[in-house]
Phi, psi and omega in degrees: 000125176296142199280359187266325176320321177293312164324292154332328188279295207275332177306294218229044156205185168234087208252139178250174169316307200304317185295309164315301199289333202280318188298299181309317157316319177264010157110358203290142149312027234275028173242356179242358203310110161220317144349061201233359160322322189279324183305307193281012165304304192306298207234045174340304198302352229233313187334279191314320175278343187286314192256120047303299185290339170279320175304339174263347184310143171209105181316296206267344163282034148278295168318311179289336199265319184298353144312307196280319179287328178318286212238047151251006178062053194233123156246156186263130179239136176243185168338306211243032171263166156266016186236341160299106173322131197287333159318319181265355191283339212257039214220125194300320215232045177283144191279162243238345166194174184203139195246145209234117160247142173099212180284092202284319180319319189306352193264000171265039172299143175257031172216068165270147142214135203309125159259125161209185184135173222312167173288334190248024206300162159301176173294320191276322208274341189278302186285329168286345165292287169327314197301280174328328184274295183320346181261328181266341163302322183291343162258036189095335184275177185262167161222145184230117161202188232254013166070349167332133153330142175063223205303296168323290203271347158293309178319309207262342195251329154321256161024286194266333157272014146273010189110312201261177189271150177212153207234075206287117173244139178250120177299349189240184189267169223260020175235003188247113179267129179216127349303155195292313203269032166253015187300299201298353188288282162334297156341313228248298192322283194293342228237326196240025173088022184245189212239118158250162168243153159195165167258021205215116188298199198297182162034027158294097181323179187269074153343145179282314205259021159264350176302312191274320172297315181313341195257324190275005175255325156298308181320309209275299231262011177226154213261344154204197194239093178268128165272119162283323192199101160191148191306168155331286175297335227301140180277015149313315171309333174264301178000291234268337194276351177252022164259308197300315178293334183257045187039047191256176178262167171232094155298206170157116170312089195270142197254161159330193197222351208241001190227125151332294206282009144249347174329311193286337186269333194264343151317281210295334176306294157338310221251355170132355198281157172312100129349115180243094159259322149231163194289022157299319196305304187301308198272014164283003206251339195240038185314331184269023188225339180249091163228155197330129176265138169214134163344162189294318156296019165102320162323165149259131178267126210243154180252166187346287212281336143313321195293302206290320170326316163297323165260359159285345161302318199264015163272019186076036177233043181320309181242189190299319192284332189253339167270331173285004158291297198301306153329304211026066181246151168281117159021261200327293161348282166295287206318306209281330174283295178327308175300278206321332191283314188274296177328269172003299182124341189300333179207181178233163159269105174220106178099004190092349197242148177237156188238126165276156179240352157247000000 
């Protein structure tokens, strides 16, 4: 299948895989389109998205838009690539392409996971999106949400300044920064390695109803969903209710009881979602996913500020208070190498005191 046919498909119809593969079979044109008899004999069902799409064809918005992927550095990964993330294929709606910047490897990670929640977040809602995004990169996972004002955009540029990878999906087309004054954002995003996506061609605005599509390409492309912070309506909630459709985990941070801006986490807490207090919490749910990193022999490769922890344990500088005396690292710190450490296998926690294991 050619990739611009598809390109052509997706600019001016609405098409699904199922529709496309059903269109090639009979022969369809989608640079020629005139030829729609045999279809609708066939495939009646197909009529209505066929001359809908003929009626928008346009030879030179065509031209313009295979012109703009060329020479804006944008690539299209379709349906039918070995690089269309496979998480999204198991998804009932999957988009038919994605139009793609940055580090493209990264989206098939099998350890993505969504962060969202409100546009308006609190000061703690602000700071458990950082805690969380920086901690689960570091253990590996990718984080993917939707680049939005508040929670999205701490969660992935946290993410991409701790090292690690994140996956931006966008309500717009893939040259439109929205909020506008989120460019240098953007910048920063693509430059230290993360990834957008979008399904939506060039210079498509942000439309209200691209959103709820766009949050069902975050859900699907992640193996579950952490809600951090949102209101009653917030639209982090249909994320989180289209991970739930697609069998996904759902997680959620719980808030006052006394904050707007937990009704929605603490709701989702209610109807069954994971409780999160720490990042344990998450990755005990993906246990066949979190493995070691080590060296070719089999070792663990402990990095500097690991390495040293480890032997301040085995000098007897066993729980967090005599290492941060010892150390003089801040809480927040030690905790997060710790974790990194017991998740590993280097050592265990029990009782507040800790055992190296190597």
């Amino acid at each position: 299948m050619k990739r611009q046919d598809v390109v052509a498909l997706n600019l001016f119809g609405d098409f699904s895989p199922n529709d496309v593969e059903a269109l090639m079979n009979l022969d369809f044109d989608p640079l020629n389109p005139t030829r729609i008899g045999e279809i609708i004999e066939k495939k009646g069902n197909l009529e209505r998205k066929v001359r809908r799409y003929i009626e928008r064809f346009r030879r030179e918005r065509f031209e313009k838009e295979l012109s703009k992927i060329l020479n804006e550095d944008v690539e299209v990964i379709t349906y039918w690539d070995d690089r269309y993330p496979s998480l999204l294929r198991e998804i009932p709606n999957p988009p038919i392409m994605l139009y793609c910047k940055g580090r493209t490897e990264i989206l098939n990670s099998n350890r993505a996971l969504a962060i969202v929640g409100s546009r308006k977040p609190s000061f703690y809602g602000l700071n458990m999106a950082r805690k969380f995004a920086s901690e689960l990169v570091e253990l590996g996972f990718t984080i993917v949400s939707g680049m939005a004002m508040g929670i999205d955009t701490v969660s992935q540029i946290s993410a991409v300044r701790t090292g690690g990878s994140s996956v931006g999906v966008l309500g717009t087309g893939i040259d439109v920064v929205y909020p506008k004054h989120n460019s240098n954002i953007f910048s920063e995003f693509l430059n230290r390695g993360g990834c957008l996506v979008s399904e939506y061609p060039f210079g498509t605005p942000p439309m209200k109803h691209n959103f709820p599509r766009r949050n069902r390409i975050i859900a699907g492309i992640s193996l579950g969903t952490l809600v951090v912070e949102a209101g009653e309506k917030s639209g982090s909630l249909i994320t989180a209710m289209q991970a739930l459709e697609y069998n996904r985990t759902i997680f959620a941070i719980p808030g006052p009881i006394t904050s707007s801006l937990s009704v929605g986490t603490n709701r989702l807490i209610q109807m069954g979602a994971k409780l999160v207090m720490d990042v344990k919490d998450i990755v005990e749910e993906f246990p066949y996913i979190v493995g070691d990193r080590e060296s070719g022999n089999g070792v663990i490769d402990l990095d500097e500020e690991e390495r040293e922890v480890i032997e301040k344990i085995k000098e007897g500088y066993d729980d967090i208070d005599s290492l941060m005396e010892e150390m003089k690292k801040e809480y927040s710190v030690l905790i997060s190498i710790l974790s990194r450490l017991e998740f590993r296998g280097a050592l265990r926690g029990e009782g507040g005191r800790y055992t190296p294991l190597i």
